[in-house]
C-alpha positions as CSV (number, residue, x, y, z in Angstrom):
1,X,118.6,105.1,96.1
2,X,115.2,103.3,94.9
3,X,115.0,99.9,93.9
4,X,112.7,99.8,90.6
5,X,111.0,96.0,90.7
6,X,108.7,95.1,87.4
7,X,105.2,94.3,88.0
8,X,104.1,93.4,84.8
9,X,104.0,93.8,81.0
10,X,102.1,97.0,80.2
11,X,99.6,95.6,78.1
12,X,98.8,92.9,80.2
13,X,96.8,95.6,82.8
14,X,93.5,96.3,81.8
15,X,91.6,99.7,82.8
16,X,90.0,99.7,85.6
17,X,92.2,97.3,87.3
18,X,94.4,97.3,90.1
19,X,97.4,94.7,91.9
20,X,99.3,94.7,94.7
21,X,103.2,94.1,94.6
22,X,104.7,93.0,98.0
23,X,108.9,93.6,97.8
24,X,110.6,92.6,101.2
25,X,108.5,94.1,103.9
26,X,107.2,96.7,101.9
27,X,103.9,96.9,99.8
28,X,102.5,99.1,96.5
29,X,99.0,99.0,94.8
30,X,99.1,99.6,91.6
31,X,96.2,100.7,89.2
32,X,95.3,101.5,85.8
33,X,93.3,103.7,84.9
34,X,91.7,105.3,81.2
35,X,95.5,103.8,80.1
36,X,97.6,105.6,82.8
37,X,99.4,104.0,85.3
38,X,99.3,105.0,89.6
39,X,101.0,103.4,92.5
40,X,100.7,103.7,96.2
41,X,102.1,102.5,99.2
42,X,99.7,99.2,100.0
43,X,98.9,100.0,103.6
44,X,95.6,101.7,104.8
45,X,96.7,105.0,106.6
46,X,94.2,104.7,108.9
47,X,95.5,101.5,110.5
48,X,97.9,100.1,108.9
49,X,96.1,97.2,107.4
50,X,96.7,95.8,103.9
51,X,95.1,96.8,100.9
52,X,95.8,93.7,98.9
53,X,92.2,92.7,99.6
54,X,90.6,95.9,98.5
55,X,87.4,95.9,96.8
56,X,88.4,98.0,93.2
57,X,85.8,100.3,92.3
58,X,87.1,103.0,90.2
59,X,87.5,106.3,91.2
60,X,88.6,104.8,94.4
61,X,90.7,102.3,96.5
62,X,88.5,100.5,99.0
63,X,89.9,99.4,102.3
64,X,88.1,96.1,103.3
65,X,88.6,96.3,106.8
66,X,86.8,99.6,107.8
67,X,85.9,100.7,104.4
68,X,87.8,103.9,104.3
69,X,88.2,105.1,100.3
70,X,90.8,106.9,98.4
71,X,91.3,108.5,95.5
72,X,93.1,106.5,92.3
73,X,94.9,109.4,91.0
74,X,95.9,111.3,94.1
75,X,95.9,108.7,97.1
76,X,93.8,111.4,98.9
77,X,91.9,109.7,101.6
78,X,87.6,110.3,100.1
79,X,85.9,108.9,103.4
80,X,86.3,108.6,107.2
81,X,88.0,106.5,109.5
82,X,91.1,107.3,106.7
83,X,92.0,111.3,107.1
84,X,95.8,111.2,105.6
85,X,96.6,110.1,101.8
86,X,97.9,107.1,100.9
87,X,102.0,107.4,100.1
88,X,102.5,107.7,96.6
89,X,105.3,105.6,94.3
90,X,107.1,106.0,91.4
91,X,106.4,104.2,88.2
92,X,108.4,103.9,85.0
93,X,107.6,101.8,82.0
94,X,111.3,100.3,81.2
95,X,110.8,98.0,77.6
96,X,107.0,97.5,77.9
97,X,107.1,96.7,81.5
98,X,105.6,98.9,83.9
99,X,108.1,99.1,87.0
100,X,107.8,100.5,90.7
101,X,110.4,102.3,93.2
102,X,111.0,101.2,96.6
103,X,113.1,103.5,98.3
C-alpha cells in the first residue's frame, strides 16, 4: 500500500523547477513543468547516484556525476552512460498540496 508524503503547496512550484524529496531510505525528484506536475525515483539508473544535485535544465534531468540526461515527462534515459528510464511516481494534489507515493 503507498505512503503519499506532501512535498509542497502547489503554487509554491514554479515552472521549470525541480526538488528532491528524501522519505526513509527512499528518494523522488519532482518537477514542474508548463503547470504540470512529474516525479521520479531520485537515483541515476546508471549507477545509482543521487540526483538531488542535478543541474535542471528543462526538457531534461541532468545527472552531475557522469552527466547522463533524462526526459521530464517520461524518465526515459536521453544520453549515454544512462540506457534504462528513471522509475516513475505517483502524484496527487490533496487540498492544494502536491503529494508523492512511496510504495
Amino acid at each position: 500500500m503507498p505512503v503519499w508524503v506532501d512535498v509542497a503547496p502547489v503554487a509554491s512550484l514554479d515552472d521549470n523547477s525541480c526538488l528532491s524529496l528524501d522519505h526513509g531510505r527512499r528518494r523522488a525528484l519532482i518537477s514542474q513543468i508548463n503547470g504540470t506536475q512529474y516525479a521520479f525515483e531520485g537515483l541515476c539508473t546508471h549507477a545509482d547516484e543521487l540526483l538531488e544535485f542535478s543541474r535542471w535544465d528543462a526538457p531534461a534531468i541532468f545527472c552531475p556525476h557522469h552527466g547522463a540526461r533524462f526526459c521530464t515527462r517520461t524518465g526515459r534515459a536521453l544520453t549515454p552512460p544512462a540506457t534504462r528510464a528513471l522509475r516513475p511516481l505517483p502524484l496527487r494534489i490533496d487540498d492544494g498540496i502536491l503529494q508523492v507515493a512511496f510504495d
